[in-house]
DRENLOLUM-103913 format. One record per atom (N, C-alpha, C, O): residue number from 1; atom name; x, y, z. Coordinates in steps of 0.05 Angstrom, whole numbers, plus 5000, padded with zeros to 4 digits. Example, Ala and Ser with C-alpha at 12.3 -4.5 7.8 and 13.67 -1.06 7.14 Angstrom:
<nodes>
@num 1; atomo N; u 5264; v 4886; w 5156
@num 1; atomo CA; u 5246; v 4910; w 5156
@num 1; atomo C; u 5264; v 4934; w 5156
@num 1; atomo O; u 5285; v 4934; w 5169
@num 2; atomo N; u 5257; v 4955; w 5142
@num 2; atomo CA; u 5273; v 4979; w 5143
@num 2; atomo C; u 5258; v 5001; w 5157
@num 2; atomo O; u 5268; v 5023; w 5161
</nodes>
This chain:
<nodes>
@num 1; atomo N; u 9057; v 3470; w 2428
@num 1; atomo CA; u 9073; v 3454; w 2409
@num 1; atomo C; u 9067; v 3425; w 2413
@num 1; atomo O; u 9063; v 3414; w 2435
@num 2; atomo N; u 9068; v 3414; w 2394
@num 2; atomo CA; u 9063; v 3377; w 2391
@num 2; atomo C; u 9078; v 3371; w 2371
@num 2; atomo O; u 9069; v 3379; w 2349
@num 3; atomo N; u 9103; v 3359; w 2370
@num 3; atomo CA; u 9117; v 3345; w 2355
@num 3; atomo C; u 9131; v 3316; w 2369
@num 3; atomo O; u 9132; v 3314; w 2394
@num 4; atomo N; u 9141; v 3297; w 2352
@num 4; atomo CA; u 9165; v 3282; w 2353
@num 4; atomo C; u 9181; v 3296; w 2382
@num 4; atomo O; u 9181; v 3285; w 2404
@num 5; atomo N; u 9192; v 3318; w 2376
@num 5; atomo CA; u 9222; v 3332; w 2397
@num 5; atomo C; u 9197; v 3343; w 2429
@num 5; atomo O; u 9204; v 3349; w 2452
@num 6; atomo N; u 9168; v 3342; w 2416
@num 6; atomo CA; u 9157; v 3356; w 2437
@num 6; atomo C; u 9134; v 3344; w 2447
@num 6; atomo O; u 9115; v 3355; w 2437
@num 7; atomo N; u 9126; v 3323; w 2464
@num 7; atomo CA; u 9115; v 3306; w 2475
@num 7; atomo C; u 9099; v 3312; w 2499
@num 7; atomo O; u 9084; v 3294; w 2505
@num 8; atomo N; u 9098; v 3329; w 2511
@num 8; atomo CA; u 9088; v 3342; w 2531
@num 8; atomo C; u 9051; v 3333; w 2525
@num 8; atomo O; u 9033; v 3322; w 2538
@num 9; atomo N; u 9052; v 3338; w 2513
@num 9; atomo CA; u 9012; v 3340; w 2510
@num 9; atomo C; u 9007; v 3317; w 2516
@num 9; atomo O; u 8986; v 3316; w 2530
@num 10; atomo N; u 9019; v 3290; w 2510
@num 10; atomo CA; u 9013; v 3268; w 2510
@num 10; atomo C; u 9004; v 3257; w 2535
@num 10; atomo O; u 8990; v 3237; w 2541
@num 11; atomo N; u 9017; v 3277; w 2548
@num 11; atomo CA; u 9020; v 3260; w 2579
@num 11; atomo C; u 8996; v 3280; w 2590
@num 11; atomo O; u 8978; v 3272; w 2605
@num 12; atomo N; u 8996; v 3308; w 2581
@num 12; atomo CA; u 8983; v 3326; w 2597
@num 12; atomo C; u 8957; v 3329; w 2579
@num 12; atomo O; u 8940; v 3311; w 2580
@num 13; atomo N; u 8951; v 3353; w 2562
@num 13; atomo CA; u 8932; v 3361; w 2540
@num 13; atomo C; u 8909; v 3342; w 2528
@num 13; atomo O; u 8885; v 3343; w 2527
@num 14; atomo N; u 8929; v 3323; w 2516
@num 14; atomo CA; u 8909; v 3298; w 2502
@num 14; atomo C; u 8893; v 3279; w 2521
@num 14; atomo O; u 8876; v 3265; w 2510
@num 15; atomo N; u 8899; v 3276; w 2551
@num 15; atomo CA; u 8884; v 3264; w 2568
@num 15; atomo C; u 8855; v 3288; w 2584
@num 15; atomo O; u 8833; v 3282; w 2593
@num 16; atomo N; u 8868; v 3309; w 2583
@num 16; atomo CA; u 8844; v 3328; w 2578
@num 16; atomo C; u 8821; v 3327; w 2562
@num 16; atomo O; u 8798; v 3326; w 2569
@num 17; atomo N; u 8829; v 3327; w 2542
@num 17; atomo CA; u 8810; v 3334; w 2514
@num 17; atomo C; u 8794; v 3308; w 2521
@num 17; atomo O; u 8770; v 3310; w 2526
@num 18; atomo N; u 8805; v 3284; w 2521
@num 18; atomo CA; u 8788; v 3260; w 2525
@num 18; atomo C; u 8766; v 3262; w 2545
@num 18; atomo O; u 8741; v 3262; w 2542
@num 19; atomo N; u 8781; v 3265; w 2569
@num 19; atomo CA; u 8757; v 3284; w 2598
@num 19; atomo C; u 8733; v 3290; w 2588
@num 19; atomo O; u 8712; v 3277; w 2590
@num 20; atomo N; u 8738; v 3317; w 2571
@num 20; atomo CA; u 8719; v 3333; w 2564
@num 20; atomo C; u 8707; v 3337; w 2546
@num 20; atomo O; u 8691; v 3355; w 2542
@num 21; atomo N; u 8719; v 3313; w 2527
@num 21; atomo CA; u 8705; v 3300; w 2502
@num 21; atomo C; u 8708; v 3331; w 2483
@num 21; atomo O; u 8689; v 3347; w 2481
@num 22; atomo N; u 8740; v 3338; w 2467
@num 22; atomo CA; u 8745; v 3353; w 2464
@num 22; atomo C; u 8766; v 3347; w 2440
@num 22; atomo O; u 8775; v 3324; w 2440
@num 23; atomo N; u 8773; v 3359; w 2426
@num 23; atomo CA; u 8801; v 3357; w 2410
@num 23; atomo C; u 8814; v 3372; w 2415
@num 23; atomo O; u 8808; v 3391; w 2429
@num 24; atomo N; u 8845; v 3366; w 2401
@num 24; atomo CA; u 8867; v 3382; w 2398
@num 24; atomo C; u 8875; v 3397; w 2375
@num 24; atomo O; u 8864; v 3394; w 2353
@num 25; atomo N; u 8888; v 3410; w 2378
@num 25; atomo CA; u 8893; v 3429; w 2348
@num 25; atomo C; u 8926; v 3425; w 2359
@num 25; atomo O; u 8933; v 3430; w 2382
@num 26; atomo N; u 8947; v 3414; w 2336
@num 26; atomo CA; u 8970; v 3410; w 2340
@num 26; atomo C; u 8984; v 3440; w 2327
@num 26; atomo O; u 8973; v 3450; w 2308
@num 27; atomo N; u 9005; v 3451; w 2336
@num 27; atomo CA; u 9017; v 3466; w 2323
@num 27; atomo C; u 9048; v 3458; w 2321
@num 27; atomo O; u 9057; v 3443; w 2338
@num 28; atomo N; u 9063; v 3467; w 2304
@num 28; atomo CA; u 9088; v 3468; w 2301
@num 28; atomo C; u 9102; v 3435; w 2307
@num 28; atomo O; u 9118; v 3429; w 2324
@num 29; atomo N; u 9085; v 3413; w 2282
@num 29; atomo CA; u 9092; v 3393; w 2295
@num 29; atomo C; u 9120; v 3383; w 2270
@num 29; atomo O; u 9127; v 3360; w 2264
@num 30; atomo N; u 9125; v 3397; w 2266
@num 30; atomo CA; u 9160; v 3397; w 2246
@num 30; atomo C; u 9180; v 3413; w 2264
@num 30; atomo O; u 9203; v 3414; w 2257
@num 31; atomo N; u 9172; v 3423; w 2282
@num 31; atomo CA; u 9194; v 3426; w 2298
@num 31; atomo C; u 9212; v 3452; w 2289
@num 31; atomo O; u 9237; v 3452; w 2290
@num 32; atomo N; u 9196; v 3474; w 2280
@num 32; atomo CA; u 9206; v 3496; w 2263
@num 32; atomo C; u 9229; v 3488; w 2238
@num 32; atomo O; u 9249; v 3499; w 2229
@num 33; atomo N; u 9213; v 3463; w 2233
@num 33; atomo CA; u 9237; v 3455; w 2207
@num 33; atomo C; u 9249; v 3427; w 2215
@num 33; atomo O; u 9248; v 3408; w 2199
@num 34; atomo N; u 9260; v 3423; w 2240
@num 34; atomo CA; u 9283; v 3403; w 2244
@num 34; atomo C; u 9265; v 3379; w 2233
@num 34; atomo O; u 9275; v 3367; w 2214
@num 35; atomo N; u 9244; v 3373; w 2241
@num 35; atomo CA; u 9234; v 3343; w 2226
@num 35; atomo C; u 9228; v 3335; w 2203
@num 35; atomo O; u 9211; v 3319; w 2196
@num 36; atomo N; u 9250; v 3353; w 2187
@num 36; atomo CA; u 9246; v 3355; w 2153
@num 36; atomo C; u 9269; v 3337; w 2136
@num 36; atomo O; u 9283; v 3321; w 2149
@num 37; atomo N; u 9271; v 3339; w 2120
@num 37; atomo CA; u 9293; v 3335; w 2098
@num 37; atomo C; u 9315; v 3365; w 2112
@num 37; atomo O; u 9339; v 3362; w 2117
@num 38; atomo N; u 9305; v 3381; w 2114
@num 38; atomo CA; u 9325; v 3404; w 2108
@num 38; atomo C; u 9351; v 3396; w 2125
@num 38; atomo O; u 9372; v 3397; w 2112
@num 39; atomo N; u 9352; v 3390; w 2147
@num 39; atomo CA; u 9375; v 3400; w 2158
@num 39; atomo C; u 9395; v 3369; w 2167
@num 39; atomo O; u 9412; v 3363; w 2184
@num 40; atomo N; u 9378; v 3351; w 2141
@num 40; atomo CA; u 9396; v 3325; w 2139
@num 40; atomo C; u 9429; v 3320; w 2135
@num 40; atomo O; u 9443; v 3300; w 2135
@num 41; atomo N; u 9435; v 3352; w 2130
@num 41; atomo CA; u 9467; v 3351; w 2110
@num 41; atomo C; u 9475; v 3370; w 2124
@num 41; atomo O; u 9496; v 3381; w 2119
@num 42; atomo N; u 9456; v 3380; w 2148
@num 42; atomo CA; u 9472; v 3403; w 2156
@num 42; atomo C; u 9448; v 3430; w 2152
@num 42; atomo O; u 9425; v 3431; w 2143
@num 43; atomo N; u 9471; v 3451; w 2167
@num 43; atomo CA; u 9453; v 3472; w 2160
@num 43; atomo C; u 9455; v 3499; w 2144
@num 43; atomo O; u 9470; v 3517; w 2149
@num 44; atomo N; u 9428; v 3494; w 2116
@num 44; atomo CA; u 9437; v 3509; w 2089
@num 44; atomo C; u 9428; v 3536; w 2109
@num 44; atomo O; u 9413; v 3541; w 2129
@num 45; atomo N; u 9455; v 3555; w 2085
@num 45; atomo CA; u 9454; v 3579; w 2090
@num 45; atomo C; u 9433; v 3595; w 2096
@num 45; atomo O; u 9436; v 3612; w 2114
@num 46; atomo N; u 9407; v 3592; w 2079
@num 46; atomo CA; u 9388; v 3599; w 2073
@num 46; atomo C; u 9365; v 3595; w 2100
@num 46; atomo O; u 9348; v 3612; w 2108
@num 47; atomo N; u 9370; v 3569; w 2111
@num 47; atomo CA; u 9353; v 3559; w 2140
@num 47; atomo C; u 9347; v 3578; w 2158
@num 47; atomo O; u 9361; v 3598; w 2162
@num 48; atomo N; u 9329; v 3573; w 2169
@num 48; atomo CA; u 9314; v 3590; w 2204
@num 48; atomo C; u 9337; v 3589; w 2220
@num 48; atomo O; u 9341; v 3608; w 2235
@num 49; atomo N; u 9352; v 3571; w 2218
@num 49; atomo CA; u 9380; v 3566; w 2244
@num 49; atomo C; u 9404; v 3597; w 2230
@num 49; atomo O; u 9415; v 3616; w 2239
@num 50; atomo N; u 9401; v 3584; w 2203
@num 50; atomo CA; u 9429; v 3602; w 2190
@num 50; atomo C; u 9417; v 3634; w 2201
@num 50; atomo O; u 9428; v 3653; w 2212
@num 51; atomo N; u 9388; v 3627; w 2191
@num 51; atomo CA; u 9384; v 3667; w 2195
@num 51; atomo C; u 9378; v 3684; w 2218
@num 51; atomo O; u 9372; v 3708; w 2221
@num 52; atomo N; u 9384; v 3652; w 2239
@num 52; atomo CA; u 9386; v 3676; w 2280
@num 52; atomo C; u 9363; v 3675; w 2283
@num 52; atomo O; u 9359; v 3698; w 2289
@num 53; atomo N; u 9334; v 3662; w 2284
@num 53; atomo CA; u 9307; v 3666; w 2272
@num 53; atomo C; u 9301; v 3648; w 2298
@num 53; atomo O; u 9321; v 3635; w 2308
@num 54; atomo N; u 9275; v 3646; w 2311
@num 54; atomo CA; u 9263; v 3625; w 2335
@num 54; atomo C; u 9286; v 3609; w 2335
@num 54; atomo O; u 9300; v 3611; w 2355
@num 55; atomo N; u 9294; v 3592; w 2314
@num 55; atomo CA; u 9310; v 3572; w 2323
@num 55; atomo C; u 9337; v 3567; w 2319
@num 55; atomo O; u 9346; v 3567; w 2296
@num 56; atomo N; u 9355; v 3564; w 2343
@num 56; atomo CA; u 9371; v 3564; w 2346
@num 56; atomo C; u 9392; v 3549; w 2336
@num 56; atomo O; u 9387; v 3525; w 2337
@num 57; atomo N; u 9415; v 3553; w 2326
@num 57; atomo CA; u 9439; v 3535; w 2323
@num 57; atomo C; u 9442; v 3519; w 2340
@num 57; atomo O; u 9437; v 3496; w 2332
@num 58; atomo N; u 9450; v 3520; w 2370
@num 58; atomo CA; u 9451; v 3514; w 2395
@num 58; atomo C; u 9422; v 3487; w 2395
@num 58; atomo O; u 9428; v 3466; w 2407
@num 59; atomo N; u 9405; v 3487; w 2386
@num 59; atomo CA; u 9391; v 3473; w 2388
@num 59; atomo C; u 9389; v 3444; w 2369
@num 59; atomo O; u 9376; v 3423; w 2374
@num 60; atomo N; u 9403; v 3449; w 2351
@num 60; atomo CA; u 9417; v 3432; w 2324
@num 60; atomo C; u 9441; v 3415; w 2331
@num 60; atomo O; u 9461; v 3413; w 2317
@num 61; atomo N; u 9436; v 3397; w 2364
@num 61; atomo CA; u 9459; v 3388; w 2382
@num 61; atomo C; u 9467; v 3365; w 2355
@num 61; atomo O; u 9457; v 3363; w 2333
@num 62; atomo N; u 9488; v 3352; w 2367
@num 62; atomo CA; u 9492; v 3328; w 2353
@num 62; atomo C; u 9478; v 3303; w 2359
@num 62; atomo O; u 9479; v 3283; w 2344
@num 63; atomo N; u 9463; v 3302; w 2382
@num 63; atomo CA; u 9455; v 3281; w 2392
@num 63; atomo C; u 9423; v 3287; w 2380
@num 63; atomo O; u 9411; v 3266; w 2376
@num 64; atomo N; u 9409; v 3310; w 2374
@num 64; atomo CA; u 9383; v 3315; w 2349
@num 64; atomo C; u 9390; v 3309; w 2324
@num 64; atomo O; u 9377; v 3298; w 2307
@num 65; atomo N; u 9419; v 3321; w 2322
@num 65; atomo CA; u 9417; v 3307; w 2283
@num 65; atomo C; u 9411; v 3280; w 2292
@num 65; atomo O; u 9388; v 3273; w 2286
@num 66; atomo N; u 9428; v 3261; w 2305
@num 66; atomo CA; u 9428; v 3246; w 2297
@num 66; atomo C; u 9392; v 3221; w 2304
@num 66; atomo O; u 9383; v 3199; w 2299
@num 67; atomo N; u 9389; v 3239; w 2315
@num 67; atomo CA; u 9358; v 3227; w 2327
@num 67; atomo C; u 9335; v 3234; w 2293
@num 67; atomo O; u 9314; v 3223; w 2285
@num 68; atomo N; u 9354; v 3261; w 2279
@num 68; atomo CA; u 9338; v 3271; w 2258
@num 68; atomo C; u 9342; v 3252; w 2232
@num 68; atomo O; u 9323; v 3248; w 2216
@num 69; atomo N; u 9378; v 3237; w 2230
@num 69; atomo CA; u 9370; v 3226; w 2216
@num 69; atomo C; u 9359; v 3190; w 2212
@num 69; atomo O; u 9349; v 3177; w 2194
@num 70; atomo N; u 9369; v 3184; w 2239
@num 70; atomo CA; u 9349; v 3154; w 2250
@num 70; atomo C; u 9319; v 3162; w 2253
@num 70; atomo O; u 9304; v 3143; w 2257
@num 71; atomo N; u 9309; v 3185; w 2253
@num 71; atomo CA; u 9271; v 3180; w 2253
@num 71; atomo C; u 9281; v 3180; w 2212
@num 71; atomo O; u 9275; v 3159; w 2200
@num 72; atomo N; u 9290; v 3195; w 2202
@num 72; atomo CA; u 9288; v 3193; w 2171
@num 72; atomo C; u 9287; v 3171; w 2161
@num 72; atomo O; u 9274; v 3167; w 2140
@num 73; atomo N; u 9304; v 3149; w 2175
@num 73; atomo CA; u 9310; v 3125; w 2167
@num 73; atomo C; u 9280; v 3107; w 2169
@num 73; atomo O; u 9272; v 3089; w 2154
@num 74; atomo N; u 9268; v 3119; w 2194
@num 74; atomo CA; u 9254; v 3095; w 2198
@num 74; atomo C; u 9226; v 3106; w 2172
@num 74; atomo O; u 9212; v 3090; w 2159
@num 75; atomo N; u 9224; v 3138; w 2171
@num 75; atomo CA; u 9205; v 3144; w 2152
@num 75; atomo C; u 9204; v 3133; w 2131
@num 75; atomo O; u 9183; v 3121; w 2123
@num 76; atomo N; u 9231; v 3134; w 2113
@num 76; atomo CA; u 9241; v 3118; w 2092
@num 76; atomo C; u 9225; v 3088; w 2091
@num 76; atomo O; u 9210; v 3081; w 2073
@num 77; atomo N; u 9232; v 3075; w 2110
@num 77; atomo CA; u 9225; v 3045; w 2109
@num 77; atomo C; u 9191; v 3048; w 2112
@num 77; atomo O; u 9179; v 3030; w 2101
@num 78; atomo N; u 9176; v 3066; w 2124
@num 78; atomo CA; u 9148; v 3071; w 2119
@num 78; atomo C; u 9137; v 3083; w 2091
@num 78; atomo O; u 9113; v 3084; w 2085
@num 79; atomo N; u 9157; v 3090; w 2076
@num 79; atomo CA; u 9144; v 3099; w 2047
@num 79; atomo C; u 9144; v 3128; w 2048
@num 79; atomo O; u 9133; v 3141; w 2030
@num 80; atomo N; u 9155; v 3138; w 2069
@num 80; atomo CA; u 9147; v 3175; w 2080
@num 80; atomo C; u 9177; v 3183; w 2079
@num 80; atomo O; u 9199; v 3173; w 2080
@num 81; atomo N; u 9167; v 3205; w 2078
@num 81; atomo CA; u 9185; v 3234; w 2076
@num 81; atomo C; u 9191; v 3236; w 2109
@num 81; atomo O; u 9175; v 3223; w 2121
@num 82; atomo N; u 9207; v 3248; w 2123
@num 82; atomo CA; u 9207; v 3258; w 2150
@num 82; atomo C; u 9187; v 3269; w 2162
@num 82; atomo O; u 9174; v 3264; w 2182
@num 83; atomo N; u 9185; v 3293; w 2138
@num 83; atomo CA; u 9163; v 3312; w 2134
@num 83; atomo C; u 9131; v 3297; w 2146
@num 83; atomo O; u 9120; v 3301; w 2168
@num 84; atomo N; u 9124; v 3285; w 2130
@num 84; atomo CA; u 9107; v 3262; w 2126
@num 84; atomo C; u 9104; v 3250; w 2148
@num 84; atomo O; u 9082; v 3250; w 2159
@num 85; atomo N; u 9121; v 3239; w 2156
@num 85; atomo CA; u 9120; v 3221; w 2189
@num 85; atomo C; u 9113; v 3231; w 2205
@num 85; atomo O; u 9095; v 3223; w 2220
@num 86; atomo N; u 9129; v 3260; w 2210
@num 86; atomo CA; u 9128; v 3270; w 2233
@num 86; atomo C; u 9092; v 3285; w 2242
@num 86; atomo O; u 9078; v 3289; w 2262
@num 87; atomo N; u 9091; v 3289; w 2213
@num 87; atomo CA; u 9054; v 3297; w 2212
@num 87; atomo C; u 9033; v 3271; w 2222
@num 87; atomo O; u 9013; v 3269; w 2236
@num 88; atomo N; u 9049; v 3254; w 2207
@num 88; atomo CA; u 9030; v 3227; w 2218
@num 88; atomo C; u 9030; v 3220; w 2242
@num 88; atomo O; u 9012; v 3205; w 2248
@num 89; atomo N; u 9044; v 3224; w 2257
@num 89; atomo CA; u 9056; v 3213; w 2288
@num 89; atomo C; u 9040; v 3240; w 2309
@num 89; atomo O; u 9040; v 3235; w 2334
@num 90; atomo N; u 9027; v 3266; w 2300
@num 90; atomo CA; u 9012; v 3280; w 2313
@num 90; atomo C; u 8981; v 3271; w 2305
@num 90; atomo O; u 8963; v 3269; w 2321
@num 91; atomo N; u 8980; v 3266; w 2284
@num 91; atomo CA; u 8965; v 3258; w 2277
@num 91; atomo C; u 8943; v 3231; w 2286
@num 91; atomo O; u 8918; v 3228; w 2290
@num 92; atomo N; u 8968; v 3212; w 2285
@num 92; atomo CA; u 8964; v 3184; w 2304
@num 92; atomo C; u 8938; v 3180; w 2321
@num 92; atomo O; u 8925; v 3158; w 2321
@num 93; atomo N; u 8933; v 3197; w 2332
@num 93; atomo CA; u 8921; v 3205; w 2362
@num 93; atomo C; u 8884; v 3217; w 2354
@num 93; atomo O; u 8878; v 3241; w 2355
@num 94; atomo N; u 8868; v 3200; w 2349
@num 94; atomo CA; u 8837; v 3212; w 2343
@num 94; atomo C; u 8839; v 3241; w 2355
@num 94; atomo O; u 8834; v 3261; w 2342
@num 95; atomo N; u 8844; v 3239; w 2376
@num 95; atomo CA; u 8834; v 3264; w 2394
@num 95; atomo C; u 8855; v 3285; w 2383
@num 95; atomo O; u 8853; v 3305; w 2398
@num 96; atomo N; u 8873; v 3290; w 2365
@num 96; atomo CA; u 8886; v 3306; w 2351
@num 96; atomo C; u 8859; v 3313; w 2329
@num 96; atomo O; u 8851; v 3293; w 2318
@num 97; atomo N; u 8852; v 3328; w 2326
@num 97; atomo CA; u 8832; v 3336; w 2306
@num 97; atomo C; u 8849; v 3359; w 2282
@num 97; atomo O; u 8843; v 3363; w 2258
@num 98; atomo N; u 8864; v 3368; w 2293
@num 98; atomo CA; u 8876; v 3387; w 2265
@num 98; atomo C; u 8897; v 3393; w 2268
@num 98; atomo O; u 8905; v 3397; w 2291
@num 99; atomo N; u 8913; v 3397; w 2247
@num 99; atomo CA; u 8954; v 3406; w 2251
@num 99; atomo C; u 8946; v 3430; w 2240
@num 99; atomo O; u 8930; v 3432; w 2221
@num 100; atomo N; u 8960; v 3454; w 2254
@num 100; atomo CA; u 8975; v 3461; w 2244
@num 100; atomo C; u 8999; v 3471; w 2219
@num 100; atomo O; u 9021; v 3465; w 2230
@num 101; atomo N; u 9005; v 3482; w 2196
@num 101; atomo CA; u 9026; v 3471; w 2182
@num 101; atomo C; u 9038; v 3501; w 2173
@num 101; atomo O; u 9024; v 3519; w 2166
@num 102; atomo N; u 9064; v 3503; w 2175
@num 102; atomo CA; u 9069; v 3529; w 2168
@num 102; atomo C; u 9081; v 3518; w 2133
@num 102; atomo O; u 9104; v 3518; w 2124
@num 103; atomo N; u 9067; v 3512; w 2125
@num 103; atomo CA; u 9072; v 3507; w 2087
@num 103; atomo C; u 9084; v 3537; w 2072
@num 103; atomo O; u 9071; v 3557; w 2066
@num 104; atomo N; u 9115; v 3534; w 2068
@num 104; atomo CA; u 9110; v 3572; w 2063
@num 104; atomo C; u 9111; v 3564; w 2026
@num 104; atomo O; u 9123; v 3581; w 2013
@num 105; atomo N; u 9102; v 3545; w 2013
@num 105; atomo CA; u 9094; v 3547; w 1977
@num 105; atomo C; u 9069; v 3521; w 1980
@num 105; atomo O; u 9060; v 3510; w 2000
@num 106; atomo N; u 9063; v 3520; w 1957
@num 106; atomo CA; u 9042; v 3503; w 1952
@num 106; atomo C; u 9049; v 3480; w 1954
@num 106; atomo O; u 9036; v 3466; w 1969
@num 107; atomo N; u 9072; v 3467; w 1940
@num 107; atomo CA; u 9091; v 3452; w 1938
@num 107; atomo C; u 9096; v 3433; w 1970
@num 107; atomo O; u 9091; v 3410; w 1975
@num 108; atomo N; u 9104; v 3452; w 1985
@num 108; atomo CA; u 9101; v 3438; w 2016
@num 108; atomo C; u 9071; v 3440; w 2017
@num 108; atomo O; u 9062; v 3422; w 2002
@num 109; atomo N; u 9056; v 3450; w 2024
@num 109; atomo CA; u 9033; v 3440; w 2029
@num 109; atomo C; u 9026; v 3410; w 2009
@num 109; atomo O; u 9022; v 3387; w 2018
@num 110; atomo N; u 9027; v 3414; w 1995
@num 110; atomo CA; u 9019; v 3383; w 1975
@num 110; atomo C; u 9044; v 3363; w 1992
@num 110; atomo O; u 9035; v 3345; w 2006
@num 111; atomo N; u 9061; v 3365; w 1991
@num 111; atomo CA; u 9080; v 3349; w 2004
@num 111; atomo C; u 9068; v 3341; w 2035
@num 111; atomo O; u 9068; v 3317; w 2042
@num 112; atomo N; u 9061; v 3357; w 2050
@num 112; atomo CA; u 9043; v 3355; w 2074
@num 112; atomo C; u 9019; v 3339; w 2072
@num 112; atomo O; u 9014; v 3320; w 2087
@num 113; atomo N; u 9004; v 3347; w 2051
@num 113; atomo CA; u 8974; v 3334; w 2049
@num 113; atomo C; u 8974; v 3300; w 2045
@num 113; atomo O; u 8958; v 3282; w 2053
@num 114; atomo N; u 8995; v 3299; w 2033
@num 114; atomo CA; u 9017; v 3260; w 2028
@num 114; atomo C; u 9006; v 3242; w 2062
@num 114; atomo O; u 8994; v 3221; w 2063
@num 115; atomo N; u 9016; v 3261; w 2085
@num 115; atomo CA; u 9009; v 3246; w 2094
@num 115; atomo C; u 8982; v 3229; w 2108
@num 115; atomo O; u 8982; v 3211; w 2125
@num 116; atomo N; u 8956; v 3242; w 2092
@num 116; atomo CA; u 8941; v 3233; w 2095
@num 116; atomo C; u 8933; v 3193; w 2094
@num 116; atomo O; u 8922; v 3174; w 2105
@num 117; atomo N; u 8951; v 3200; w 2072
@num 117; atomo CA; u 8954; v 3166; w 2057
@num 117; atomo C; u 8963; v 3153; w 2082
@num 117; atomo O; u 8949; v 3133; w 2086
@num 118; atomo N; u 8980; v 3157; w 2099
@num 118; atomo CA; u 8992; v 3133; w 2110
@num 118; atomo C; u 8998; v 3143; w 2143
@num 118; atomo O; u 9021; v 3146; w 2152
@num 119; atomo N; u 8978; v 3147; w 2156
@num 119; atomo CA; u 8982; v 3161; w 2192
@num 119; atomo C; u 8975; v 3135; w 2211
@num 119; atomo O; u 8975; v 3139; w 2235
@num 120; atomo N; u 8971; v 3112; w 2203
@num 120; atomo CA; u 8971; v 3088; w 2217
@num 120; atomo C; u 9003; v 3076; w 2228
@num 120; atomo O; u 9020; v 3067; w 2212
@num 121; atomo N; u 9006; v 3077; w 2244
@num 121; atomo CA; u 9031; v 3060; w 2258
@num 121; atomo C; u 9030; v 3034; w 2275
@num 121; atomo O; u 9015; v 3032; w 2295
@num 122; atomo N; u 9051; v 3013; w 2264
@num 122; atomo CA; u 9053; v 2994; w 2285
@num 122; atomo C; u 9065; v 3001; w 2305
@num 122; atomo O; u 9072; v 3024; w 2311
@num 123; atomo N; u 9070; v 2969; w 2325
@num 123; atomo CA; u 9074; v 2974; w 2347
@num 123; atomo C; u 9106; v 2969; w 2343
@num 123; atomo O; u 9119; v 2971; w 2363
@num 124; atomo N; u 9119; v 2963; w 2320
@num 124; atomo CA; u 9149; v 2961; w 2327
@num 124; atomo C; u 9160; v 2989; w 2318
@num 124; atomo O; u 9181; v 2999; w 2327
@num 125; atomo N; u 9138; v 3001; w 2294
@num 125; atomo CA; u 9152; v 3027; w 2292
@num 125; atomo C; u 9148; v 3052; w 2320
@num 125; atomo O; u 9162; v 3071; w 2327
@num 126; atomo N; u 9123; v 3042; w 2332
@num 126; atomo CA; u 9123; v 3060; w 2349
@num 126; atomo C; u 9144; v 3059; w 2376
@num 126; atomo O; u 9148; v 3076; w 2393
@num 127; atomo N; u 9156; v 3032; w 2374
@num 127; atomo CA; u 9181; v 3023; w 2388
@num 127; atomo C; u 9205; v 3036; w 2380
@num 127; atomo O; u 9221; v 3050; w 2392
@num 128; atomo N; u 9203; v 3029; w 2359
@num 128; atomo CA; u 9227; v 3043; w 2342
@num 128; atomo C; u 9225; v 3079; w 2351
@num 128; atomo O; u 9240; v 3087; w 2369
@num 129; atomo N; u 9216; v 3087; w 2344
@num 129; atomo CA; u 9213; v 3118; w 2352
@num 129; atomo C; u 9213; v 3118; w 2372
@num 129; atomo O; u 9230; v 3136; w 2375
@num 130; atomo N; u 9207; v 3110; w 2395
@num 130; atomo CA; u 9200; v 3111; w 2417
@num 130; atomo C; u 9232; v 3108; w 2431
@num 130; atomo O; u 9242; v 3125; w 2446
@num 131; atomo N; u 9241; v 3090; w 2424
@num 131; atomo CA; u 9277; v 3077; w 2433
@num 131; atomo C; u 9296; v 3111; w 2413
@num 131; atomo O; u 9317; v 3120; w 2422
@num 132; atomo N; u 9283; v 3125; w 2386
@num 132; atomo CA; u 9304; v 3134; w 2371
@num 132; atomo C; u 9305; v 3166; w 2393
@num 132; atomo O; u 9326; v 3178; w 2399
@num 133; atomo N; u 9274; v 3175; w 2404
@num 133; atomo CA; u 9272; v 3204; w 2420
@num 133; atomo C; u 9273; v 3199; w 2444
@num 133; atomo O; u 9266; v 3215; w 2461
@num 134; atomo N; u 9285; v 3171; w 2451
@num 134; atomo CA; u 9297; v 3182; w 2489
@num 134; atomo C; u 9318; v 3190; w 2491
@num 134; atomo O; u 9327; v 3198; w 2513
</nodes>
């Protein structure tokens, strides 16, 4: 896993790949959903959380919403969707060579493909994120 909530590679995987002059293949970098629009209001009936599924209620703390909806905020002010950001921010990284995307209509995938336009970050947004997931 490589997301926003899951940082591990950064420190470990992605200094590999560099070693050995190698890429990454990111998976599950939405966080089975949480780095979306979806679970900005809560969580719809219909959700992975509502239906007992990998992801947990228990994991939907209050201290992640609210990390879920300050990264939204900051996407917003980048022109992006959550969605969007959170793809760009695995992305970020040359040595990331491919995501990942569980798109379950076409609709999200096109919504996904958006973030091609805009995977460049400064250094205050990367501050900003950086201060919103400790």
């Amino acid at each position: 896993c490589y997301s926003m909530f899951d940082r591990a590679v950064e420190a470990e995987s992605l200094p590999l790949a560099a070693e050995y002059g190698s890429g990454f293949i990111a998976f599950s970098p939405l966080a089975q959903g949480l780095l979306t629009n979806r679970y900005l209001n809560g969580i719809p009936e219909d959700s992975r959380i509502a239906r007992g599924g990998f992801l947990k209620k228990e994991q939907l703390t209050e201290q992640v919403f609210n990390k879920i909806k300050a990264l939204n905020e900051v996407a917003g002010s980048r022109g992006q969707t959550l969605a969007e950001m959170a793809l760009a921010w695995v992305l970020k990284d040359d040595l990331v060579t491919s995501v990942i995307v569980g798109a379950s209509s076409v609709k999200q995938l096109e919504d996904n493909l958006k973030v091609t336009e805009n995977c460049k970050f400064s250094t205050d947004e990367i501050q900003r994120i950086g201060n919103i997931l400790q």
